[in-house]
C-alpha positions, 0 to 999 in steps of 0.5 A: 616509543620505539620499543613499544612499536617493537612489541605491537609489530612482534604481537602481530606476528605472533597472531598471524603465526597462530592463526596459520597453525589453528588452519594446519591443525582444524583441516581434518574438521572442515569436511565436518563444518561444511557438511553442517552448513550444508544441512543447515542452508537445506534446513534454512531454505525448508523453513523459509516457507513456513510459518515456524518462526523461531526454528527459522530464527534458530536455524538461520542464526546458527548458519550466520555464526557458522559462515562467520566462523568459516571465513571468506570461503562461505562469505556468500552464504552467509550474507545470504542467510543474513538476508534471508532472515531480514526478509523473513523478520520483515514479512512475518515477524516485526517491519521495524526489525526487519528493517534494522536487520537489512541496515546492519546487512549494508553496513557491515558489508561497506565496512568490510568492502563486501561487494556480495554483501552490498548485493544481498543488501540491495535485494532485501531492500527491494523486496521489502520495497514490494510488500510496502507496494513502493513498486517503482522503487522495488522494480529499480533495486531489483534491476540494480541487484540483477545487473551488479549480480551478473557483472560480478557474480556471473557464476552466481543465480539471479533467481531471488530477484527475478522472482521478487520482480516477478511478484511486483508484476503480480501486484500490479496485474501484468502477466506478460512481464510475470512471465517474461521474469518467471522464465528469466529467473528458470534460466540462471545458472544453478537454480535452486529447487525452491526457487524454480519451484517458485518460479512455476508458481509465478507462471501459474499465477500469471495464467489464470489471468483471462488472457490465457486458455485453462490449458495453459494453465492446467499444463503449467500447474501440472509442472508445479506439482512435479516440482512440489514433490520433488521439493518434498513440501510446498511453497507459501503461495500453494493455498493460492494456486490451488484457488486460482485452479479452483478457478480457472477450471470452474469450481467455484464452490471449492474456490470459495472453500479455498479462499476462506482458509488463506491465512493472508487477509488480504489475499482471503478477502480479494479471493473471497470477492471473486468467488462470490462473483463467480458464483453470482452473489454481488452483495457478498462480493461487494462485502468482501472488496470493501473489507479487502480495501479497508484491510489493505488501507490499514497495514500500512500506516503512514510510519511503515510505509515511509522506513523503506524511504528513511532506510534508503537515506539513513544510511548514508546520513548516519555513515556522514555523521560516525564519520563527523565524529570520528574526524572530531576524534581524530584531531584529539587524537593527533593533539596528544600524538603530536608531542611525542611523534616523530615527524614523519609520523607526524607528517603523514597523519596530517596528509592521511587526516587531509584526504580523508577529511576532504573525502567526509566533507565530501560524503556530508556535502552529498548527503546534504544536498540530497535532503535539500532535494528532497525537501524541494521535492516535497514542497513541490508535490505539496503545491501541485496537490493544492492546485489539483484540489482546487481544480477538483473544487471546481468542478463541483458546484460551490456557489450557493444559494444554488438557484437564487432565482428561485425561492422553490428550491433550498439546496446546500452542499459540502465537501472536504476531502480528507488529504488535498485531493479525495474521491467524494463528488457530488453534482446538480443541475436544473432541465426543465422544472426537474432537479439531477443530482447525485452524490457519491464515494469513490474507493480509495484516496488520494490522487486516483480516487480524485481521477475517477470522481472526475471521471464519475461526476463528467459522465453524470451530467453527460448521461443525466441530460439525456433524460434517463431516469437514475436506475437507467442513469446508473445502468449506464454509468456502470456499464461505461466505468467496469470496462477494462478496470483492472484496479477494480475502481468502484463508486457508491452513489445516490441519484435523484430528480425531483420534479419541482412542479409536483414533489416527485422524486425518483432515486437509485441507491448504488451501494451508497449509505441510505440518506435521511428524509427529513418528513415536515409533520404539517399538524405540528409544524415539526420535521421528523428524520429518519433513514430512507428505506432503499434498494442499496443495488452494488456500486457502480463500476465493479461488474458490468451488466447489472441491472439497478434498481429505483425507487420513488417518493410521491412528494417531497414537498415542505420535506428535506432529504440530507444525503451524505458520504461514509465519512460522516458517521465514520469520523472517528476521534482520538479514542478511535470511536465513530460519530455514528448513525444514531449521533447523525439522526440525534443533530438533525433532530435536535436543530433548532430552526423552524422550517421557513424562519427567515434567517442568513442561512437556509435550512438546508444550509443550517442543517449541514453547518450543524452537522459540522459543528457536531462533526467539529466537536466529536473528532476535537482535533483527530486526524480526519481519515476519510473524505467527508461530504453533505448534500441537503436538498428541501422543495417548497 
């Protein structure tokens, strides 16, 4: 035992001494090795804000393996390159793998105690945090990361997260804290050009809000191209500043030529939107938000959007579960020492395995208690959504028949959102022998579609009892619901008054679907669907002073009209196929009832729950992915 303890100690010193004589004899390379990591930090940084994927890879794995090379004196570059290449694999390459990366980041520098390391970690998260639009999440590590930054690395620039706040307020449209960290970020000691060059593109950004002058943003965009020079080539948001001084200078044309060549679709469908706006063609900008949303809805599926979640807990649970079976290894380990250790080896293992062992359990108790807190959490949102949704019910006439007093009116309606709470609405209500209702399609999901079809379904009723006829109805709702709508909130909606004295019934189509009219054929005692010829108009919300426009039908009488919301034809099944519009006509023309046979049901209320049934069986089990509501009116 002691001779091999004799050998293990001479080893080491013979290691330390090698080492020490491979520094003495490599001092004349190391101006050579540094000159190279200079160049390949520049060539980092040059390919950082390019699409050149497999030379940024390349170059950055090569300065990775240099810094490693080179010991603690290039420790903080090289955890800045190993950061940068998450981010980079995040963005442009693979979410999953760019994810992975910033985990391998936090654990090598936790095992290496590298304060440096956890910082870069903490900020790659943040900034992956922001492009899954956790906001709140990315706005509270970039705060971390600034803080641990300035305490331990004082003499090291904070630029990187600044910026990445910065990017968070854009997204969220405040251009004063856009410039608040813009300017933060231009004063950190030693700021690299790309990252001051970035920073002027914030500034840019921020003023072309409405808030500030075209001077303001004319001088500043000036300052940018100084920069873009100097840097020799521009950053990943040039196409976009040009367009937002397109924009801001009136050139709207040139805008919309800009706009199409954005290589994000995301930002080419919003920036298409406002240009068509601009120029004044509503329909194409209605066009193109819908698409903006549709496309922004779909990048982040569910599993995507919850890893930035998962990676801030994994951590910590995969750490307590190595450690579990380390402790296990341990104790076997101590097992077979045991017999042939002397008894202060002995002895000090056990205080050693003691404390260690009280620090794992320690570690599991936390990472446990977090997942019971988290679990509490959830099963609390999940009960406060359920009591949203049935105050969001409520609030919708469900009690049918509608009107049981009068035999003249067959009415039946349906909703079902598509998560607790959704943005579908629709309304009725009697004045003076004439029928309101409306139905309508908030954009988006989720607790803030739910605010707005509040919102939507209040104003309805307060307006509609006014007498106003729906394009005038519509007016108003418009011209109430596109003031200070940052978010660019929208509503389809069909409104309708029939006159139950005569049959009449006027309309106005908000870019809502064309419902279907249901014609009774009196000489054969059949009712032939098809859709209603309508003005479709924009929707309601999106741009103030529009004026709406109506339609009529002299008399409904003996007639049914079927409206509905795009989450019947849109339904899809597992093959991710559409129930469609010709399925749609083929149910309601193959129901079966004869108008005015008396049965349980009305014929309003048969037609909807056939339409379910079809619905039913088409989508056989899919998850449903949009809100889902029918509204069949008939007048006898």
């Amino acid at each position: 035992m002691l001779r091999r303890l004799y050998v293990a100690v001479l080893t080491a010193v013979m290691a330390t001494l090698t080492a020490a004589a491979q520094t003495s004899g490599d001092g004349g390379n190391a101006t050579g090795g540094d000159d190279r990591i200079a160049q390949l930090e520049k060539e980092m940084y040059r390919y950082y804000s390019s699409n050149a994927t497999d030379s940024f890879m390349l170059i950055t794995d090569q300065l990775i393996e240099a810094c490693r090379k080179a010991g603690p004196s290039q420790e903080r570059l090289f955890y800045k390159a190993w950061s940068n290449q998450a981010i980079y694999s995040f963005n442009r390459v693979n979410r999953t793998r760019g994810l992975e990366l910033a985990n391998q980041i936090h654990d090598y520098a936790y095992q290496h105690d590298s304060k440096f390391g956890l910082y870069t970690s903490t900020y790659a998260l943040a900034t992956m945090s922001s492009s899954l639009r956790h906001f709140a999440q990315a706005e509270h590590e970039f705060t971390e990361a600034i803080n641990y930054q300035h305490r331990f690395f004082p003499d090291e620039s904070a630029a990187a997260p600044y910026l990445g706040m910065a990017k968070i307020y854009v997204n969220l449209e405040k251009p004063e804290k856009v410039l608040d960290c813009a300017r933060k970020a231009l004063a950190e000691p030693n700021v690299i050009l790309q990252h001051r060059l970035s920073a002027w593109t914030y500034i840019c950004i921020a003023y072309s809000n409405d808030l500030y002058s075209r001077d303001d943003f004319n001088r500043a965009y000036a300052e940018r191209e100084k920069l873009k020079r100097e840097n020799g080539h521009d950053d990943t948001f040039g196409t976009i500043v040009n367009y937002f001084y397109a924009m801001k200078n009136g050139r709207y044309a040139e805008a919309l030529d800009i706009a199409s060549s954005i290589k994000s679709g995301s930002d080419r469908l919003q920036f298409m939107s406002k240009a068509y706006a601009s120029l004044g063609d509503y329909r194409q900008a209605y066009l193109y938000k819908k698409r903006h949303m549709e496309y922004r809805d779909s990048i982040n599926t569910a599993e995507v959007q919850q890893m930035s979640y998962e990676y801030a807990t994994q951590i910590d649970v995969t750490r307590a579960e190595n450690e579990a079976k380390n402790l296990r290894l341990s104790k076997l380990d101590l097992q077979i020492q045991a017999a042939i250790a002397i008894f202060l080896i002995t002895l000090a293992f056990f205080i050693f395995y003691y404390f260690r062992r009280r620090k794992q359990m320690r570690e599991l108790r936390h990472a446990y208690n977090q997942l019971a807190d988290t679990t509490t959490a959830k099963e609390r949102i999940d009960s406060e959504l359920r009591i949203a949704r049935d105050i969001q019910m409520s609030m919708v006439p469900r009690t049918f028949p509608a009107f049981p007093d009068r035999r003249d009116i067959d009415l039946h309606a349906a909703i079902v959102p598509a998560k607790e709470v959704g943005g579908d609405l629709y309304d009725f209500f009697l004045l003076d022998d004439r029928l309101y209702f409306c139905v309508g399609d908030v954009s988006g999901k989720g607790i803030p579609a739910s605010l707005t079809m509040a919102v939507a379904v209040n104003l309805f009723r307060t307006v509609a009892k006014e007498g106003f006829p729906p394009e005038v109805i519509a007016t108003k709702l418009n011209d109430t619901m596109s003031v200070n709508n940052e978010n660019a909130v929208f509503v389809t909606m069909f409104i309708g008054i029939i006159d139950l004295k005569t049959g009449h019934l006027d309309y106005c189509n908000c870019g809502h679907n064309a419902p279907v009219y249901g014609e009774r054929r009196m000489h054969t005692a059949q009712t032939v669907f098809s859709f209603l010829d309508v003005e479709s108009n924009v929707p309601i919300g999106l741009w103030p002073d529009y004026t709406f426009v109506g339609g009529h039908l002299d008399d409904i009488r003996g007639s049914s009209l079927f409206v509905y919301t795009d989450g019947v034809n849109e339904a899809e099944n597992h093959m991710q196929e559409q129930f469609g519009e010709k399925r749609m006509l083929r149910v309601l023309r193959e129901s079966t009832q004869p108008f005015g046979e008396r049965t349980p049901k009305t014929r309003s209320h048969f037609l909807i729950d056939e339409m379910k049934c079809a619905l039913d069986a088409f989508v056989d089990g899919a998850e449903q992915s949009d809100d889902l509501t029918m509204f069949c009116v008939s007048i006898k």
